[in-house]
Backbone as a ProteinNet text record, in pm:
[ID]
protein_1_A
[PRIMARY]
XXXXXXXXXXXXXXXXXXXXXXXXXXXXXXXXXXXXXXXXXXXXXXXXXXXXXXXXXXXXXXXXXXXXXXXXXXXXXXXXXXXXXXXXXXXXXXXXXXXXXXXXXXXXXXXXXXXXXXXXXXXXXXXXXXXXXXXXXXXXXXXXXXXXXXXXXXXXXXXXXXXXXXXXXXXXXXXXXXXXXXXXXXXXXXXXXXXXXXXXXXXXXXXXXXXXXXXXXXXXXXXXXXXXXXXXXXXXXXXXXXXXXXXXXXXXXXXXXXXXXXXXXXXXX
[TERTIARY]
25197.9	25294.2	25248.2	25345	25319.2	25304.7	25166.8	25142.9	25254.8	25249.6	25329.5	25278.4	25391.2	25277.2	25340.5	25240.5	25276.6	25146.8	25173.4	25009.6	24979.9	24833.9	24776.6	24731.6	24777.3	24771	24865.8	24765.7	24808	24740.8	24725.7	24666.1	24704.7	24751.2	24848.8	24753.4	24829.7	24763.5	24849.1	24784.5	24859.6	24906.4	24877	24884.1	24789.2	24791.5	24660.9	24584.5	24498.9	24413	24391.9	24220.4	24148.2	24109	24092.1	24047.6	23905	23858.3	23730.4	23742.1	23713.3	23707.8	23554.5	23529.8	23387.9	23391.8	23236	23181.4	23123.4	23056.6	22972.2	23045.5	22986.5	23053.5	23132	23058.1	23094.5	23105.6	23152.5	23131.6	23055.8	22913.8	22782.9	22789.3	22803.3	22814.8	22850.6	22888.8	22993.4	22900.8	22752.8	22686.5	22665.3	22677.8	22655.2	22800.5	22889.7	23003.6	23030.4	22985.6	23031.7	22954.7	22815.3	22718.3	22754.7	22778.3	22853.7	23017.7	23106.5	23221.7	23237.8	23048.5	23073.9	23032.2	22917.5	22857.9	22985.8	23071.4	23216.1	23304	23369.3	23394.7	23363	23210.5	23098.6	23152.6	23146.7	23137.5	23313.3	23359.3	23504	23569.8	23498.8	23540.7	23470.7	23314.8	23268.8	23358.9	23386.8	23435	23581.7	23638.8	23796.1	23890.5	23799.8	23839	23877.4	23970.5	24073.4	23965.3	23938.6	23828.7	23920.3	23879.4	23990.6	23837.9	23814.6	23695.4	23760.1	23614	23647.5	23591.9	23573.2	23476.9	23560.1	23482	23505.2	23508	23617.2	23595.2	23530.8	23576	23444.3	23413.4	23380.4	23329.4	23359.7	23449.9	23458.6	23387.7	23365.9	23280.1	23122.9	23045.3	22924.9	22859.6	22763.3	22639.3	22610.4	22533.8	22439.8	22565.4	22577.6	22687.8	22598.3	22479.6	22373.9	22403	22459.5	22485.1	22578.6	22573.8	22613.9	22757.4	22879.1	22991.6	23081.8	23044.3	23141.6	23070.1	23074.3	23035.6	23151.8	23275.9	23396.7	23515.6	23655.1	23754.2	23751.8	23825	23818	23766.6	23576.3	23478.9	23514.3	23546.4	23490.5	23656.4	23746.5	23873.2	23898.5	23836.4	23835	23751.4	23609.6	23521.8	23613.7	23721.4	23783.3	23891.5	23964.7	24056.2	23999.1	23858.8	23795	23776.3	23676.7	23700.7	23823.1	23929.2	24097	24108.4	24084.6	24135.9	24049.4	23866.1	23797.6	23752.7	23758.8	23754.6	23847.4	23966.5	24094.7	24125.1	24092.6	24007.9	24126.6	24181.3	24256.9	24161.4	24230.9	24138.6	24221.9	24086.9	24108	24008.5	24061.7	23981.8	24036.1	23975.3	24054.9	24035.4	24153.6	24184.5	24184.3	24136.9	24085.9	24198.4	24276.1	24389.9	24479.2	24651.1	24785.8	24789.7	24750.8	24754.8	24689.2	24549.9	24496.5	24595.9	24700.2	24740.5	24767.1	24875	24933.8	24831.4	24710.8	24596.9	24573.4	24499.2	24463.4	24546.6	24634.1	24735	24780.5	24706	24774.7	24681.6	24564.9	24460.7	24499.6	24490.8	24433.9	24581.9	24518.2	24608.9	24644.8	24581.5	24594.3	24505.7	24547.7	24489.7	24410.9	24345.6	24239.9	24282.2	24296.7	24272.7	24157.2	24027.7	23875.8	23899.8	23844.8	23822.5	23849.6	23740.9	23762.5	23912.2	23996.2	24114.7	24211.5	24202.4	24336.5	24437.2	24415.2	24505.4	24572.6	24574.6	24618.7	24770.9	24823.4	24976.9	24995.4	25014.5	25042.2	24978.5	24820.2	24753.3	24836.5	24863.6	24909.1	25074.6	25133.2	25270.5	25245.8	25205.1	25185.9	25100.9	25047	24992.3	25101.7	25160.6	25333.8	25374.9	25428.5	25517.2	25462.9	25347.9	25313.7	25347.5	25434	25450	25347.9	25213.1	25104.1	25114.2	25042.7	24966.6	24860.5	24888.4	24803.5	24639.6	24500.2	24440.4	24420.7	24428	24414.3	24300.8	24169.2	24075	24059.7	24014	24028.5	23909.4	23945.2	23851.3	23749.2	23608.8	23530.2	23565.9	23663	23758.7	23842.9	23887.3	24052.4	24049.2	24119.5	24104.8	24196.3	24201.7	24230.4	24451	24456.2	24637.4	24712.3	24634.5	24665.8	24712	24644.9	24652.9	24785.7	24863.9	25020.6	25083.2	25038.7	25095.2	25049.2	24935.3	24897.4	24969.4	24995.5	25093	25233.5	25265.1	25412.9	25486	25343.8	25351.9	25392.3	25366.4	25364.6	25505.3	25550.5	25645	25758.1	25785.7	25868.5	25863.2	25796.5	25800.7	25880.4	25899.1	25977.2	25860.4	25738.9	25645	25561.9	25578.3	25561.6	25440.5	25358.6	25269.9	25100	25070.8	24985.4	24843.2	24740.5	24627.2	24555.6	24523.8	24398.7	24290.8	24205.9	24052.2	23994.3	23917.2	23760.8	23665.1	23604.7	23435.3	23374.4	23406.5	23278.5	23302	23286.6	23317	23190.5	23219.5	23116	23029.7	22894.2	22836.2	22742.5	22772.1	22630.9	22640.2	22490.9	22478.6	22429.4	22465	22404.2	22423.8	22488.2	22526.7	22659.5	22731.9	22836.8	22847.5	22891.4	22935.8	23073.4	23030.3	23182.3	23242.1	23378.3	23416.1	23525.8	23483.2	23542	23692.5	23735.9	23871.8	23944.3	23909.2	24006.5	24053.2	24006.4	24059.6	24202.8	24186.7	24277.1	24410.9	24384.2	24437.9	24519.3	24441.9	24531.6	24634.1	24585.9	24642.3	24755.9	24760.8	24881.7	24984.3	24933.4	25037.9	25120.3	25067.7	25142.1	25155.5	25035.2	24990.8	24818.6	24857.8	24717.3	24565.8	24492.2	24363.1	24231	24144.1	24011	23960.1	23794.6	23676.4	23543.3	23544.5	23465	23313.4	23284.1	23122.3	23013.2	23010.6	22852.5	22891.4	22987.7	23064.8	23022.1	23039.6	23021.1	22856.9	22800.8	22600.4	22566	22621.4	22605.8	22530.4	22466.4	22410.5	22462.8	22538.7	22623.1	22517.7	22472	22350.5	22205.3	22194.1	22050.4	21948	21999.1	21832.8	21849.6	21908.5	21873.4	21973.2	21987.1	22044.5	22154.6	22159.1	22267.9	22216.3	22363.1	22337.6	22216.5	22223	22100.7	22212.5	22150.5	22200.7	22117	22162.6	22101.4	22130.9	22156.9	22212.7	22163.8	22053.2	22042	22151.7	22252.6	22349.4	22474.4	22475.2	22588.3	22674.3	22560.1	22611.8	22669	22566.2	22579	22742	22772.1	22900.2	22983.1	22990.8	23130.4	23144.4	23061.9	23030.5	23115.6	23141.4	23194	23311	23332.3	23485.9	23553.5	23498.4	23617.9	23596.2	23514	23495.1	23678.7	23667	23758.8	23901.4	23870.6	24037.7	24074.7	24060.7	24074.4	24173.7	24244.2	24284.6	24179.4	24107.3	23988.7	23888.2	23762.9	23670.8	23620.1	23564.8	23523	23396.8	23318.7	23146.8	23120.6	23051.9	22999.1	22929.5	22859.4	22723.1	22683	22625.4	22513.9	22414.8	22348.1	22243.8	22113.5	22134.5	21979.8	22031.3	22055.9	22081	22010.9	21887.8	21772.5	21794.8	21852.6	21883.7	21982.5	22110.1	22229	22230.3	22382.2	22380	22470.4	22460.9	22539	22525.5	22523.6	22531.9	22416.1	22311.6	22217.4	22104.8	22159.3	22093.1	22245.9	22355.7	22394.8	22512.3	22472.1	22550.2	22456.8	22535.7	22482.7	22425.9	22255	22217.7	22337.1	22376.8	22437.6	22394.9	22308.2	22237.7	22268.5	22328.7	22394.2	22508	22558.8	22722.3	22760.2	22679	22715.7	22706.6	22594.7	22560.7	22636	22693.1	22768.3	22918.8	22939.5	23078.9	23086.8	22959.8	22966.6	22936.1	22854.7	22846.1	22999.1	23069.5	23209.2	23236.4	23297	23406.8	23320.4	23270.2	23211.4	23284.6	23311.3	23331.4	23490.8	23547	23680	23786.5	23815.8	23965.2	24074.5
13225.3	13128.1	13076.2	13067.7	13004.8	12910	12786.3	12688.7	12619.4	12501.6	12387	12382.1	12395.6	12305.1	12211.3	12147.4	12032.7	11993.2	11889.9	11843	11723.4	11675.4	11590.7	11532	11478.1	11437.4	11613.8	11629.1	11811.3	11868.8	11830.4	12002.3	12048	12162	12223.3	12244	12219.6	12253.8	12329.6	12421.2	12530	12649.7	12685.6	12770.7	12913.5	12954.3	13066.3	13061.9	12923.2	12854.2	12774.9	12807.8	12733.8	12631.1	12507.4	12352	12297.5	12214.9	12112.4	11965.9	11922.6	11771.4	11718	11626.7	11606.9	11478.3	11440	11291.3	11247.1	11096.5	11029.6	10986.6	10972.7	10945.5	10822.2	10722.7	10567.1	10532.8	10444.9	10388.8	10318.3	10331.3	10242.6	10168.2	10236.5	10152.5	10222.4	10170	10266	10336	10302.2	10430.6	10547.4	10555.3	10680.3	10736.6	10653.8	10705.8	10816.5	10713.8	10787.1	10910.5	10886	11024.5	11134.9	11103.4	11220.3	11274.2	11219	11267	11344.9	11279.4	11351.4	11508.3	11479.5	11648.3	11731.9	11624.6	11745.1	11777.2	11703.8	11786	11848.3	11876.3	11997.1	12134.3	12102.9	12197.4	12259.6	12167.4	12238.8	12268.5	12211.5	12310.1	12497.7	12489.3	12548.6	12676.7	12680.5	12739.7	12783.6	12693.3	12696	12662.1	12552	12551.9	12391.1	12325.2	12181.1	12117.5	11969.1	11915.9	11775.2	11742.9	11597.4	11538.8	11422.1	11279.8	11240	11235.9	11159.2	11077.8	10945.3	10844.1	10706.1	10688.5	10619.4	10466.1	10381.9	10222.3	10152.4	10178.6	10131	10226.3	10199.2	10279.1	10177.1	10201.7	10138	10245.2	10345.1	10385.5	10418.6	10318.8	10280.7	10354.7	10370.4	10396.9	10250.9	10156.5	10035.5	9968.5	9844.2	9713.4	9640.3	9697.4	9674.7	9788.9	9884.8	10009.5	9942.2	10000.5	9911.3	10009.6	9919.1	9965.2	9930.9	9864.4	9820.1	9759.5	9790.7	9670.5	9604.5	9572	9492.4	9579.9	9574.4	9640.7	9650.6	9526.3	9539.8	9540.9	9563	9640.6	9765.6	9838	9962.6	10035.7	9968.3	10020.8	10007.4	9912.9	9958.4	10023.4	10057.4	10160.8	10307.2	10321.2	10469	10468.5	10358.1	10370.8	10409.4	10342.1	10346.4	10548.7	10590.2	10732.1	10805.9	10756	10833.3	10820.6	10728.1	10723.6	10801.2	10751.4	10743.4	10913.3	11018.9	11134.9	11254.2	11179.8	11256.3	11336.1	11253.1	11316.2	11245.7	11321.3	11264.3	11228.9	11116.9	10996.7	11059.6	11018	11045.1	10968.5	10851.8	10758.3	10767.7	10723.9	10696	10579.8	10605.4	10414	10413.1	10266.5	10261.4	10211.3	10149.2	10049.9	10080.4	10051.4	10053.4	9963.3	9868.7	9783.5	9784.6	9933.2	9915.1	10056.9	10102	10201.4	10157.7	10029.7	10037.2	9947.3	9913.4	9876.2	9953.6	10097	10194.6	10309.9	10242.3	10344.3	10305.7	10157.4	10153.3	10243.7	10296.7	10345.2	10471.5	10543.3	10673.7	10743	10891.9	10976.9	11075.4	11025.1	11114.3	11017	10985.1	10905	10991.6	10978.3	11043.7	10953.7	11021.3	11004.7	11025.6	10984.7	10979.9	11065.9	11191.4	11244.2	11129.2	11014.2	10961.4	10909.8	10896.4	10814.2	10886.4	11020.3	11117	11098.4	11021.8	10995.7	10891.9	10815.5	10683.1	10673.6	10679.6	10728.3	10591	10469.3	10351.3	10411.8	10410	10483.4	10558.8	10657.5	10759	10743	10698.6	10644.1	10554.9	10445.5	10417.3	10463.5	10541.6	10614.3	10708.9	10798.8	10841.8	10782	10684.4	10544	10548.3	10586.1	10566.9	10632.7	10744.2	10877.6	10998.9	10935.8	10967.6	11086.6	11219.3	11318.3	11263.5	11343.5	11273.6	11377.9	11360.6	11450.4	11429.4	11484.7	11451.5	11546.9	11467	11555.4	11542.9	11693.2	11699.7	11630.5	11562.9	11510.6	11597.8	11538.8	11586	11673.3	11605.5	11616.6	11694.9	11716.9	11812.8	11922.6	12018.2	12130.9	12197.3	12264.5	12271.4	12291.7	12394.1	12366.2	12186.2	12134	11964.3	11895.8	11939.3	11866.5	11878.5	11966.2	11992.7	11884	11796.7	11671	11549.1	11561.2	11488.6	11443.2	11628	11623.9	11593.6	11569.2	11547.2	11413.8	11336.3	11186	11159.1	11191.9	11194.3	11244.2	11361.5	11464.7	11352.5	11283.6	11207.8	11091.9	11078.5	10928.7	11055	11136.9	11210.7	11243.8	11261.5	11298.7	11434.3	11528.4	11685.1	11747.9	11599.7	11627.5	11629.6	11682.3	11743.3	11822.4	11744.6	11899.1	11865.7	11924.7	11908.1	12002.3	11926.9	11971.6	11950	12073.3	12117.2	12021.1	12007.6	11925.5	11895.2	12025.4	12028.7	11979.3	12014.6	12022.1	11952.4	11841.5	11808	11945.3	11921.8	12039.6	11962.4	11937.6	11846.6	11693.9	11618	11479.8	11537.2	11468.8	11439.7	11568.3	11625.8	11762.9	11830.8	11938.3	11973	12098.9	12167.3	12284.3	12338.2	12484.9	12433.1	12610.9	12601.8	12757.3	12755	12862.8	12921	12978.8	12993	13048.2	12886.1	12803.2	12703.2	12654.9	12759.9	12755.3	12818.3	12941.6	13020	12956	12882.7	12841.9	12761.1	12636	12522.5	12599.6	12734.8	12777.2	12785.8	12862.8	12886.6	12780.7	12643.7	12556.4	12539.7	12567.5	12616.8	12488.9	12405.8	12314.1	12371.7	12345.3	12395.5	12327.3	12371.9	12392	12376.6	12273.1	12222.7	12213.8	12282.8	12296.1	12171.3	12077.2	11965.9	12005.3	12073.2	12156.4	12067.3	11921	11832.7	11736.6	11696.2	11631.1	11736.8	11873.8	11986.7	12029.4	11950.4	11958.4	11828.5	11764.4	11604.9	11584.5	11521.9	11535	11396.7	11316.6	11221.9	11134.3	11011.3	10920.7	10966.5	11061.5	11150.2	11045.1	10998.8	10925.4	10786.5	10768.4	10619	10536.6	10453.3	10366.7	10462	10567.9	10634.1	10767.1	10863.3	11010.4	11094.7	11205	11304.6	11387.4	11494.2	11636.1	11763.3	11842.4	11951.9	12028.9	11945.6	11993.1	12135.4	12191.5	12323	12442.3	12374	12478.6	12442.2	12313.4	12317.5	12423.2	12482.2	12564.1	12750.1	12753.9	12855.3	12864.6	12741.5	12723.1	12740.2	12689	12657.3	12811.7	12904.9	13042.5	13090.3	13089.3	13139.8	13097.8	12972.4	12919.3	12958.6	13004.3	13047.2	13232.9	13268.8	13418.7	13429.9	13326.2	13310.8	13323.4	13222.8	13198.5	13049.7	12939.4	12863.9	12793.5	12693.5	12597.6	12529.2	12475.6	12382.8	12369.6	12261.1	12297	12196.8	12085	11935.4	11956.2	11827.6	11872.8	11673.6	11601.3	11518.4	11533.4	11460.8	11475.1	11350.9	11370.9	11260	11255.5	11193.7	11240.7	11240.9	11120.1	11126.8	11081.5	11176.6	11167	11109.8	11128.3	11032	10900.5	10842.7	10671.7	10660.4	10749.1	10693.3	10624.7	10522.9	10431.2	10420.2	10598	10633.1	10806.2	10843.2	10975.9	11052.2	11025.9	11064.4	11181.2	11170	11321.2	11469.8	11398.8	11506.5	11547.7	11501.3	11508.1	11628.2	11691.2	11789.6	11682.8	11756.8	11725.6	11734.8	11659.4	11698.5	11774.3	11810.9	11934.7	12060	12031.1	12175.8	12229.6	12131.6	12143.6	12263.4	12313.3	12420.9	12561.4	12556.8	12678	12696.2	12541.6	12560.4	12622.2	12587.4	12620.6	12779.2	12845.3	12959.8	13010.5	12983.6	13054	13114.4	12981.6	12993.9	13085.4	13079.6	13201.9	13268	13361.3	13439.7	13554.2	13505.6	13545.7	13475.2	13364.9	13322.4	13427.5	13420.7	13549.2	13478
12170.2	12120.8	11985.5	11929.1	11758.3	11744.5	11699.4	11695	11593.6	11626.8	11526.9	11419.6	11299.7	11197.9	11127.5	11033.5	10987.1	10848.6	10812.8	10740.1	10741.2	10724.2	10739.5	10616.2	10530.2	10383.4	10310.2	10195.7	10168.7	10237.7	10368.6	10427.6	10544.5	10497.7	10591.5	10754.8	10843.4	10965.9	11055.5	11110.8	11202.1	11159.3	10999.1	10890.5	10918.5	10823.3	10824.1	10755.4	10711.4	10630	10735.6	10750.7	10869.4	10735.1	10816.7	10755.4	10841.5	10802.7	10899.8	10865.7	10951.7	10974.8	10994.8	10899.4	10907.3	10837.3	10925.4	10856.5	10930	10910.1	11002.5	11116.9	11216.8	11370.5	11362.1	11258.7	11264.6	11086.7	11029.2	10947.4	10945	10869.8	10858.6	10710.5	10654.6	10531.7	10402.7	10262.6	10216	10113.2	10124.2	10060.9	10158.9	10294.5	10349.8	10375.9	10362.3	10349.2	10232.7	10136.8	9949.1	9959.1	9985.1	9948.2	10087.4	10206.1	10287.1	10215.6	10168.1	10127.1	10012.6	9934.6	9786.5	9824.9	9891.9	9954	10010.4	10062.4	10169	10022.4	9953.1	9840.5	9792.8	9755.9	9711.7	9741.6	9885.1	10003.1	9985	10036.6	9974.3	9858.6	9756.7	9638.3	9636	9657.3	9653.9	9770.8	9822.2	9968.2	9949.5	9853.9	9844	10002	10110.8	10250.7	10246.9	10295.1	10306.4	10387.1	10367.7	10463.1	10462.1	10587.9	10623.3	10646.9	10611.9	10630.8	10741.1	10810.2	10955.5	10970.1	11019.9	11074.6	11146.5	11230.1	11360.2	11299	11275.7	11204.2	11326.7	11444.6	11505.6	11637.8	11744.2	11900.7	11963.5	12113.8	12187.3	12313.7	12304.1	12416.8	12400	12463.2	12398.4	12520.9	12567.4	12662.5	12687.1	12599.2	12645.8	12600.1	12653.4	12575.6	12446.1	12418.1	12322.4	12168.2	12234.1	12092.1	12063.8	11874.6	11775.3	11792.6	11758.8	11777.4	11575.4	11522.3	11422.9	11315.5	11163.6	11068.5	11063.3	11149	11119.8	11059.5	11145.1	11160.4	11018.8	10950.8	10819.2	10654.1	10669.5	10628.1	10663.1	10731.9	10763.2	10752.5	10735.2	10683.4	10561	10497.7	10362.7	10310.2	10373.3	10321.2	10328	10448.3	10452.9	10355.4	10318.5	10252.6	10075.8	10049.3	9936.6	9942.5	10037.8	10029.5	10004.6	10100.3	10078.1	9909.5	9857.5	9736.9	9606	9617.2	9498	9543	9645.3	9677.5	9697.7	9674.3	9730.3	9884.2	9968	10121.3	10200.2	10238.4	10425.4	10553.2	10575.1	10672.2	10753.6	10901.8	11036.4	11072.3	11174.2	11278.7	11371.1	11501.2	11612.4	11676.4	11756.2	11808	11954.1	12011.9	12188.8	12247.5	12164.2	12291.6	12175.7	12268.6	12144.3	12041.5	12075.9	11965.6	11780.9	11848.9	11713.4	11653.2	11659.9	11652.9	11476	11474.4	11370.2	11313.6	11331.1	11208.5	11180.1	11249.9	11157.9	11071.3	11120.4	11046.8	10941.3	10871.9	10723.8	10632.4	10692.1	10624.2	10663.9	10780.4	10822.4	10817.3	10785.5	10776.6	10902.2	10996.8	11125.2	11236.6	11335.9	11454.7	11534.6	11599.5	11701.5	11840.4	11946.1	12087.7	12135.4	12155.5	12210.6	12331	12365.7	12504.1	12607.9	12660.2	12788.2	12759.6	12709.5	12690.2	12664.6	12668.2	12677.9	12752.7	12870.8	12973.3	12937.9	12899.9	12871.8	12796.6	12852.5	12805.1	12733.7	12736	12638.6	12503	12500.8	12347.5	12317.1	12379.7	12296.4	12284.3	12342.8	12319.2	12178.7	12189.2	12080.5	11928.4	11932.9	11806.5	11801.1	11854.6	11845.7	11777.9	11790.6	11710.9	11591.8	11516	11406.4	11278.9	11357.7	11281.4	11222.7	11247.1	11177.5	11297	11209.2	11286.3	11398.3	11509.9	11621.7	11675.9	11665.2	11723.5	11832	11936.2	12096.3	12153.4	12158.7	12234.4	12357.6	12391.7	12534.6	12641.8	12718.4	12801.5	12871.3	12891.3	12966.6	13061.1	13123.4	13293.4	13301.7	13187.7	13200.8	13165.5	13223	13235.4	13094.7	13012.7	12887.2	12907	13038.4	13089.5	13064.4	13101.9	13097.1	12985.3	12904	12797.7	12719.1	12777	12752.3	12775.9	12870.6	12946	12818.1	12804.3	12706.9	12605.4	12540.7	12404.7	12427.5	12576.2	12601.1	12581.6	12587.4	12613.9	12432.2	12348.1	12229	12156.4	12188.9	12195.8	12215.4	12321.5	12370.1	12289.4	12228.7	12127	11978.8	11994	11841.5	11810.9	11811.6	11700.4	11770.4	11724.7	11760.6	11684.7	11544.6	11477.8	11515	11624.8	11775.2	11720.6	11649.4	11740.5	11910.8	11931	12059.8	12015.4	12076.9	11996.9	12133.8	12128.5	12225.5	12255.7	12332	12317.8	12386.3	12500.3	12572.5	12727	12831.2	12954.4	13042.9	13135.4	13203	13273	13266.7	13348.9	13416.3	13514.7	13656.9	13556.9	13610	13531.7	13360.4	13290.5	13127.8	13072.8	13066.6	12954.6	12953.4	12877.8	12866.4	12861	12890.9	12827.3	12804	12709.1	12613.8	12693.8	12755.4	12809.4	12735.7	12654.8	12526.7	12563.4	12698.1	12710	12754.2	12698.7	12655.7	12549.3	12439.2	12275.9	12321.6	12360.3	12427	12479.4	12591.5	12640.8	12590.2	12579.3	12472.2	12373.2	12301.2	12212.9	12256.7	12353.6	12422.7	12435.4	12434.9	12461.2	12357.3	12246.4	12091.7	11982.1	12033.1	11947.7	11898.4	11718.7	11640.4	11769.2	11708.1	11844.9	11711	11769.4	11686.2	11776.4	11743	11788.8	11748.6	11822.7	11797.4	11818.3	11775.8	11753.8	11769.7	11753.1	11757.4	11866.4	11934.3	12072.8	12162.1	12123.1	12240.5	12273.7	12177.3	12222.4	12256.9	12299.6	12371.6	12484.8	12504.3	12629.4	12665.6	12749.8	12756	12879.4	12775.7	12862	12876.3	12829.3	12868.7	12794.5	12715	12658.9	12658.2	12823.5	12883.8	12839.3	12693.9	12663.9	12555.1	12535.4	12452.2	12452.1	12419.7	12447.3	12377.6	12452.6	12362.9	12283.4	12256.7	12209.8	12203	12153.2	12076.5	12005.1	11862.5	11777.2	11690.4	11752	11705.3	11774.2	11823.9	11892.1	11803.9	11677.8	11669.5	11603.9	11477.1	11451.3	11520.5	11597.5	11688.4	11744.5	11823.3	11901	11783.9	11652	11578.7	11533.9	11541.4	11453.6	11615	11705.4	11787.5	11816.9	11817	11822.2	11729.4	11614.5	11516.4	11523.4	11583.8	11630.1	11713.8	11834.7	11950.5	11844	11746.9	11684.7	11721.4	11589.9	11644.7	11493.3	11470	11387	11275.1	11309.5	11265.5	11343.6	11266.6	11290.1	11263.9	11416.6	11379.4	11356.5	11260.5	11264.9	11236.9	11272.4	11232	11170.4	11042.5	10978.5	10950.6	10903.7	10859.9	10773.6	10651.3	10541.5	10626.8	10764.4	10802.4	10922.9	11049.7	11183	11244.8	11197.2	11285	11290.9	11165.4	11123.2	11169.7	11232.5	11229.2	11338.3	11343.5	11398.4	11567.7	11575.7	11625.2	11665.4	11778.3	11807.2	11700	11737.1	11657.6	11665.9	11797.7	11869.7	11855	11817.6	11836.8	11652.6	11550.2	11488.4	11341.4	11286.5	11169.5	11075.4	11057.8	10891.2	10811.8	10704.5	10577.9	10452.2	10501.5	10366	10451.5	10559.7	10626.4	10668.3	10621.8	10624.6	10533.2	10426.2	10392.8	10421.8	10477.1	10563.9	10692.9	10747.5	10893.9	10827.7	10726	10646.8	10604.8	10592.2	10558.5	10676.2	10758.6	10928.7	10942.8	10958.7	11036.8	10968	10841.2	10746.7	10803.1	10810.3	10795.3	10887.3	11027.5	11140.4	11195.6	11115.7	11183.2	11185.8	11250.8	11274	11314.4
[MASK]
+++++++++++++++++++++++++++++++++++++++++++++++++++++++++++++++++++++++++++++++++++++++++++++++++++++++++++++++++++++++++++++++++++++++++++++++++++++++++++++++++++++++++++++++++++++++++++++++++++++++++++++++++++++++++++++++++++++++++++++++++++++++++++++++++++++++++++++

């Protein structure tokens, strides 16, 4: 089935021009913002490949009620809106309850649905309403057929502007794994399909008060999801993962975003 398409600022999605979505997990502050977005332009000029800036204005799904969730809704929305503009980069955040639908949407160019909250038909009814392109990742829990239901809830608000993205499948306590015939699948539902590559090496709680990872697989997995055939291609980064403030076991160096960028081409079909 022929995916939908549409775009997300200028970039076409569901095309035959694979794109990536990348950035820090969270908005920390607007020098690691500036110096991650300047490196992703680098990277996509160099490459001639569309990159949408991603980052989280804040986390509402924490591990400890102690992990840092926000420098403040509106700090950290104008740090994205400062990138949209002083980089030429399409914003993507995502939002926890309906209400923050139409705050982030004076900034962002595409809403995110968080895995645990796919279900939540109000969220996503309301980020519908926004008109904005919607990304809907797939939950831990759900089996990749489902998520048709997901995109239906959306569909029915008029807005048909749909990815679902990969990231990784509960496997026993504290880890994930990612079964590659649910690129497939989803595909099939005939909404474009993203591979969330540093969500899919998570180890979810493993290091007590917030997740692990093992991010020496991220690139491995994304070099295969686009082997499979996929839309896009999520990657978090970070200049110094170790410091971040947030998902720190599982997100890409940023001095490697270029090599993960040339992995993929290399092999996407």
């Amino acid at each position: 089935m022929a995916g939908k398409k549409f775009k997300i600022g200028s970039i076409a999605i569901g095309g035959d021009k694979p794109f990536f979505i990348a950035g820090p997990c969270v908005v920390e502050s607007e020098a690691i913002a500036f110096v991650t977005a300047e490196e992703i332009v680098r990277v996509s000029e160099k490459f001639k490949i569309p990159f949408i800036y991603k980052s989280s204005y804040t986390k509402a799904n924490r591990q400890s009620g102690e992990s840092f969730a926000s420098i403040g809704t509106d700090k950290a929305l104008q740090i994205l809106d400062d990138v949209k503009k002083q980089f030429n980069l399409p914003v993507l955040t995502d939002i926890h309850t309906p209400e923050e639908a139409s705050i982030a949407a004076e900034v962002a160019d595409c809403l995110q649905i968080p895995a645990f909250l796919c279900r939540q038909t109000e969220l996503i009814r309301a980020a519908a309403k926004t008109n904005l392109p919607l990304n809907i990742k797939k939950g831990q829990f759900m089996a990749p057929k489902d998520m048709g239901e997901a995109a239906a809830k959306a569909e029915a608000e008029g807005n048909a502007r749909i990815m679902l993205t990969e990231r990784g499948t509960t496997f026993g306590y504290n880890d994930l794994v990612v079964d590659f015939r649910s690129l497939v699948i989803m595909k099939q539902l005939g909404y474009p399909v993203v591979f969330d590559s540093t969500h899919s090496v998570q180890k979810p709680g493993a290091a007590g008060d917030s997740s692990g990872g093992s991010p020496e697989f991220i690139i491995p997995l994304a070099r295969a999801a686009a082997a499979v055939g996929i839309d896009g291609l999520f990657v978090e980064t970070h200049p110094e993962p170790q410091n971040a403030l947030c998902d720190r076991n599982c997100q890409l160096k940023l001095d490697l975003l270029e090599q993960m960028v040339e992995k993929a081409l290399e092999v996407w079909g």
